[in-house]
C-alpha positions as CSV (number, residue, x, y, z in Angstrom):
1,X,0.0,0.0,0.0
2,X,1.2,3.3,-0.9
3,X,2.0,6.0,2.0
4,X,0.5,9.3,1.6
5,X,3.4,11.8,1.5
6,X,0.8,14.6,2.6
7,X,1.9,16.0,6.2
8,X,-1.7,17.2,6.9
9,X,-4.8,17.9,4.8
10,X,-6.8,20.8,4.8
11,X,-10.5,20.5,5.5
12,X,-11.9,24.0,5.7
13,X,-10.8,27.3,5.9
14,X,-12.6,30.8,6.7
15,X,-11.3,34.2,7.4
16,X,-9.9,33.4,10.8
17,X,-9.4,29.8,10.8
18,X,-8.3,26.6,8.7
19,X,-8.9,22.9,9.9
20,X,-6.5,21.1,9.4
21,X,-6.1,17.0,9.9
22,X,-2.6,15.8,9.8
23,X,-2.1,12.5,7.6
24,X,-1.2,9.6,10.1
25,X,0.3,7.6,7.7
26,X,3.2,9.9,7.1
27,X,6.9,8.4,6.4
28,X,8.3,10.6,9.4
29,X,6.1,9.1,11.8
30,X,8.1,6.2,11.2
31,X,11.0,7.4,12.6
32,X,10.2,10.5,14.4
33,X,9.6,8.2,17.0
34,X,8.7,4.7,16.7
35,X,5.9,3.5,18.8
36,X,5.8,7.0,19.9
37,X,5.1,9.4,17.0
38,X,5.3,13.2,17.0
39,X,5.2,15.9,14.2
40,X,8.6,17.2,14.1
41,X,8.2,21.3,15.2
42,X,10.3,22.3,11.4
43,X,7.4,20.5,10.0
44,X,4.5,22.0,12.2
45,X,6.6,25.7,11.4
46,X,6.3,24.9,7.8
47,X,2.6,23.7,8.1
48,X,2.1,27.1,9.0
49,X,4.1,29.1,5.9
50,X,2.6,26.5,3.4
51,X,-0.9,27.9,5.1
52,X,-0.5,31.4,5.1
53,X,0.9,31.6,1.8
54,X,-1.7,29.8,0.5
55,X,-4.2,32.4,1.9
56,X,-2.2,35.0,0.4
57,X,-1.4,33.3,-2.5
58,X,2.1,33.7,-3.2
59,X,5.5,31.7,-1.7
60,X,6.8,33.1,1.5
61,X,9.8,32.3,3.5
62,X,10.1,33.3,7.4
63,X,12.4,36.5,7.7
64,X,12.6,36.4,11.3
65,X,10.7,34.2,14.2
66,X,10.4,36.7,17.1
67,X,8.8,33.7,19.6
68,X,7.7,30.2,19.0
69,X,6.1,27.9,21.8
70,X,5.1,24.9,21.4
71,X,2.8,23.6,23.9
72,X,1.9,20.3,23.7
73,X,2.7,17.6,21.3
74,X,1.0,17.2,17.5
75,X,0.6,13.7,17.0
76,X,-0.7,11.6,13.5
77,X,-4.4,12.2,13.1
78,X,-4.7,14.9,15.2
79,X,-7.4,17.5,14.0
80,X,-5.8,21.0,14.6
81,X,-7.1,24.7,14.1
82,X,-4.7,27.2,12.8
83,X,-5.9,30.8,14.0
84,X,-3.7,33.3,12.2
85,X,-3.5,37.2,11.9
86,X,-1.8,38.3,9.1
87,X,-0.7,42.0,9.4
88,X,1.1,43.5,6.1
89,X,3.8,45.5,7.0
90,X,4.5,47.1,3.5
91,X,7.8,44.6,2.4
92,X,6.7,41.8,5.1
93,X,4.2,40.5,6.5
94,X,3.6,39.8,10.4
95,X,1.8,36.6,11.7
96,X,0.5,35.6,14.6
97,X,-0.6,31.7,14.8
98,X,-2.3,29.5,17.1
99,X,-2.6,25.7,16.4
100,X,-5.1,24.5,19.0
101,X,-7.0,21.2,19.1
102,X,-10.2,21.3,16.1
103,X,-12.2,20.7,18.8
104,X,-11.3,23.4,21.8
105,X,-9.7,26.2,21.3
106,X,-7.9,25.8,25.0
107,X,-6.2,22.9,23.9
108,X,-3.3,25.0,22.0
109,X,-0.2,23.4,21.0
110,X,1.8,26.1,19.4
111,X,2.2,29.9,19.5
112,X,3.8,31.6,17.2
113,X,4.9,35.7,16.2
114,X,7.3,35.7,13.1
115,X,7.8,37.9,10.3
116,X,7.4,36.4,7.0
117,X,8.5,37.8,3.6
């Protein structure tokens, strides 16, 4: 059977918010870490670039990350809501993320403030 290379899969999305479902059948979980599999954070951090440039429609990099905290672990087949603010700052953009459980809000798992360009 072939493995889905998708990290996650985008379910719906609004102005504020996209759900997102990661793919439990990733490779990485394989190894990142057998019999106890987590979403590596570089992944989750690029998760949220593919996102927001996707919202504003062109490729974006990060140009700076002022804080990131992760919270509590993203594991295969979690569902996960990305709340974002995207503020254009003329050359960049700023971006504030939340990844918090579909489900409840409180349940967050990453905060993020970076600069994106």
């Amino acid at each position: 059977m072939a493995q889905n290379s998708k990290l996650y899969d985008i379910l719906e999305t609004d102005e504020h918010s996209i759900l997102l479902k990661m793919n439990e059948n990733h490779p990485v979980y394989q190894g990142h870490f057998p019999g106890n599999p987590i979403t590596p954070g570089v992944l989750t951090l690029r998760m949220i670039r593919e996102c927001v440039s996707r919202d504003i429609r062109r490729p974006l990099h990060y140009s700076a990350i002022k804080t990131c905290r992760y919270v509590a672990l993203i594991r295969p087949g979690d569902s996960l809501r990305l709340h974002r603010q995207i503020t254009n700052n003329g050359d960049s953009l700023s971006i504030k993320a939340t990844l918090s459980h579909a489900d409840n809000p409180d349940d967050i798992r990453l905060l993020l403030d970076a600069e994106m360009r």
